[in-house]
Backbone bond lengths (Angstrom), bond angles and torsions (degrees), N, CA, C in turn:
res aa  C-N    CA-C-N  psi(-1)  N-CA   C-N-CA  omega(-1)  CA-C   N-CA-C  phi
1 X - - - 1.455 - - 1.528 109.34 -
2 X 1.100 124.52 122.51 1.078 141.46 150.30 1.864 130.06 -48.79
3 X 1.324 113.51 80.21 1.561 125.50 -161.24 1.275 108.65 -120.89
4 X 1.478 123.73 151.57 1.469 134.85 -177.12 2.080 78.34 -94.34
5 X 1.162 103.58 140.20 1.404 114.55 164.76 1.169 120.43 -86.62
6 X 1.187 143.06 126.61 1.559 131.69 166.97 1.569 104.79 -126.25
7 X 1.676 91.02 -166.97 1.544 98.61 -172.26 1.917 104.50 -108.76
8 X 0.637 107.23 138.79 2.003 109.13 174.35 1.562 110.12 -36.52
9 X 1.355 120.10 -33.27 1.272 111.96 -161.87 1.629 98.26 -81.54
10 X 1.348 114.66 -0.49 1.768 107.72 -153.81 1.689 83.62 -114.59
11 X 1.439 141.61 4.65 1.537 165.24 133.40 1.836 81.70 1.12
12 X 1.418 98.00 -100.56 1.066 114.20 -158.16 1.869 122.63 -68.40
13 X 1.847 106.69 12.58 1.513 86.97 154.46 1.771 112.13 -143.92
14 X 1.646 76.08 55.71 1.730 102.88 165.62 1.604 101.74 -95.54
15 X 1.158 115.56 128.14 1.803 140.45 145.99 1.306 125.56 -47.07
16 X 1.467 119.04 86.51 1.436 108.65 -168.51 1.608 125.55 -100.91
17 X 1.229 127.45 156.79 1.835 115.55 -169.30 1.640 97.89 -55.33
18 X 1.358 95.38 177.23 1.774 102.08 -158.74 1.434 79.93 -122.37
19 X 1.623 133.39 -25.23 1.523 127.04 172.01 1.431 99.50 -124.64
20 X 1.445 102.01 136.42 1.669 107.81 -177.78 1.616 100.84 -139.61
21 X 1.597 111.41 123.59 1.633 105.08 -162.01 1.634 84.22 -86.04
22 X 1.892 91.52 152.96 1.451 136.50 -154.65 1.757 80.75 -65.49
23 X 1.516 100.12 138.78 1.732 102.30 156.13 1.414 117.90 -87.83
24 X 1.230 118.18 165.07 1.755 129.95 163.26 1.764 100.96 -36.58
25 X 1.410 115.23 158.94 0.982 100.00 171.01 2.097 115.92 -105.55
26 X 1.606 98.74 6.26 1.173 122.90 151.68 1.115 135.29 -66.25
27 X 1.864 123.39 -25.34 0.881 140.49 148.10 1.468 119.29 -76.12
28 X 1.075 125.54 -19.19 1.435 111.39 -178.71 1.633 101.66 -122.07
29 X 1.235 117.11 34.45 1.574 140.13 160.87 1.871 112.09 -104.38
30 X 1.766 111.89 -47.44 1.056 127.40 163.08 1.758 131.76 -55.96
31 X 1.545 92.54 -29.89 1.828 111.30 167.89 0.860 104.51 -78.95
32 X 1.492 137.70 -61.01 1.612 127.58 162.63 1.023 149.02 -0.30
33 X 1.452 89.78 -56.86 1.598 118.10 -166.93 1.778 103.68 -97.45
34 X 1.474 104.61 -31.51 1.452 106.74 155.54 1.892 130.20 -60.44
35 X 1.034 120.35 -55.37 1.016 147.11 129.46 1.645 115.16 7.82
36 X 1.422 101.79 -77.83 1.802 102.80 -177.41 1.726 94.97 -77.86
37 X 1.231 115.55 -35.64 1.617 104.89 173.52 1.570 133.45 -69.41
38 X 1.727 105.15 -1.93 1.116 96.61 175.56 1.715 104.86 -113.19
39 X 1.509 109.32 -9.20 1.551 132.35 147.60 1.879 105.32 -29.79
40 X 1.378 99.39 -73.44 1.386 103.29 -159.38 1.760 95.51 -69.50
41 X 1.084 106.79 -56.59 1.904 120.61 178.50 1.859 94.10 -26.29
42 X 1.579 121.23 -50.22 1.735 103.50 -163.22 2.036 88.84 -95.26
43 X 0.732 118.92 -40.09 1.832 116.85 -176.62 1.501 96.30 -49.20
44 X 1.380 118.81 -67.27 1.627 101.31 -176.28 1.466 127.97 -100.18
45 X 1.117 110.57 -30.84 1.296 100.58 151.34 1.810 136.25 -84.88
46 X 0.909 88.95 28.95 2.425 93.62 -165.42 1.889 101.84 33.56
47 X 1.354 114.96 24.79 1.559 115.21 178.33 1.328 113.12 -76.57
48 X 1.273 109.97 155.57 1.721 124.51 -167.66 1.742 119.52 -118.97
49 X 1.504 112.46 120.40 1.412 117.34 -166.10 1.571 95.36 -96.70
50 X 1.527 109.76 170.46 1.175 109.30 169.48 1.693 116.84 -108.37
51 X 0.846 95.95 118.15 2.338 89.45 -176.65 1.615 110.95 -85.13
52 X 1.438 118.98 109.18 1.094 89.30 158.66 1.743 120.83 -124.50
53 X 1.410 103.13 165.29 1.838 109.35 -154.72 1.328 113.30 -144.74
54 X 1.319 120.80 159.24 1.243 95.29 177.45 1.539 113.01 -128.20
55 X 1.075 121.41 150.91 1.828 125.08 -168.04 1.760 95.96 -96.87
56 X 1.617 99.22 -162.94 1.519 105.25 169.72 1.228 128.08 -73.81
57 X 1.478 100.34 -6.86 1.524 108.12 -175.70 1.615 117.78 -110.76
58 X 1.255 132.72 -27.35 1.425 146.64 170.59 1.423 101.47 168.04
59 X 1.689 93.40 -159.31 1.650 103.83 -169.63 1.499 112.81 -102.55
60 X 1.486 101.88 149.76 1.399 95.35 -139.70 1.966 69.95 -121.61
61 X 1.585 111.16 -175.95 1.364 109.83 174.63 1.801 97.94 -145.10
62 X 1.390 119.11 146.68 1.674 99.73 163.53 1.533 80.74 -153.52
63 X 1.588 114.03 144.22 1.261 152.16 -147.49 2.046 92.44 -123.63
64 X 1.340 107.25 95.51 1.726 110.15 -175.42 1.292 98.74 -152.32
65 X 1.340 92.14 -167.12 1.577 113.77 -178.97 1.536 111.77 -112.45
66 X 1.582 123.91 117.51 1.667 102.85 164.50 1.834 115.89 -86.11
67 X 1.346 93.63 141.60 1.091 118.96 -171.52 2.177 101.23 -92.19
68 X 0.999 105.90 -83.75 1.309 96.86 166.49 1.820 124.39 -111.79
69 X 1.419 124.44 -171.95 1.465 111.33 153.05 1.738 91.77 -155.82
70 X 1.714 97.42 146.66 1.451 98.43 159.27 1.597 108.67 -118.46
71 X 1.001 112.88 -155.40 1.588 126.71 -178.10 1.141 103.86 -50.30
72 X 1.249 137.68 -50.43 1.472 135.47 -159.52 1.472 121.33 -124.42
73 X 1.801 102.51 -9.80 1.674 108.76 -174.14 1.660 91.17 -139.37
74 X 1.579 95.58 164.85 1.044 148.33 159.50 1.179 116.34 -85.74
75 X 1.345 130.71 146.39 1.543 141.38 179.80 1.858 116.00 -159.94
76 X 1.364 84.92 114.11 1.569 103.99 -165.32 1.521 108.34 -89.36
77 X 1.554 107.27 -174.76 1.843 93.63 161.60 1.164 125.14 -68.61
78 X 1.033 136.50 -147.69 1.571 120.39 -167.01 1.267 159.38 14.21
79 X 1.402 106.76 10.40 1.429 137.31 -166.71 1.681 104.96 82.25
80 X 1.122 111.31 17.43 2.012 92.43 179.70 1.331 102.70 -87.12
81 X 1.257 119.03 130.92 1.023 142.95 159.69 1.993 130.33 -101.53
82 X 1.671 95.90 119.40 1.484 92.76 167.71 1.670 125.05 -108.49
83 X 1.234 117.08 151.50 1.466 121.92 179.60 1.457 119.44 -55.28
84 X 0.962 140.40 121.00 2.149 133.56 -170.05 1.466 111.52 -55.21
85 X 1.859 100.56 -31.57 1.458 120.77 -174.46 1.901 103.99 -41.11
86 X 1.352 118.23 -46.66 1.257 135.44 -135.06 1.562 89.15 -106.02
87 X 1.323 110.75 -19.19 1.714 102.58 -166.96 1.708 105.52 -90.78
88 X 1.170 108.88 123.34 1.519 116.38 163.37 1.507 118.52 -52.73
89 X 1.556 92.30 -76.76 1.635 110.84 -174.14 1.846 112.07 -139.37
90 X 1.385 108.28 163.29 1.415 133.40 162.91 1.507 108.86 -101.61
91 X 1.522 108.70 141.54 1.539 116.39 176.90 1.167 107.51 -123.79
92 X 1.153 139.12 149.89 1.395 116.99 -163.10 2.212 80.21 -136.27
């Protein structure tokens, strides 16, 4: 994939689409499951996934640790949080 890299802290003053078409729900069963694995990947190992997502402008990439996830978010260090809606893929 072809991604602008950024840093986590710059998360929250990205512009995101205001309509984002619905994923598979196979695909957003497969993020999930990515998701708690990259959960456990930074809790026991302090290891780092790659997220990538896309804003209003294209796809962007940031290289962190998840800290938590619920149904609909992501949760990074520092409390930043991104929407699942927006996330393509996990890289592990």
């Amino acid at each position: 994939m072809n991604a602008v890299l950024i840093e986590k802290e710059q998360i929250r003053e990205l512009v995101y689409p205001t309509q984002v078409a619905e994923k598979p729900l196979s695909f957003r069963k497969e993020l999930a499951d990515k998701c708690a694995k990259a959960l456990s990947l930074g809790n026991l190992h302090k290891g780092k996934c790659s997220i990538f997502f896309r804003d209003a402008v294209g796809l962007k990439k940031v290289n962190t640790t998840i800290w938590g996830f619920m149904e609909d978010n992501i949760v990074l260090k520092g409390g930043v949080v991104l929407n699942l809606r927006y996330v393509e893929d996990i890289v592990f």
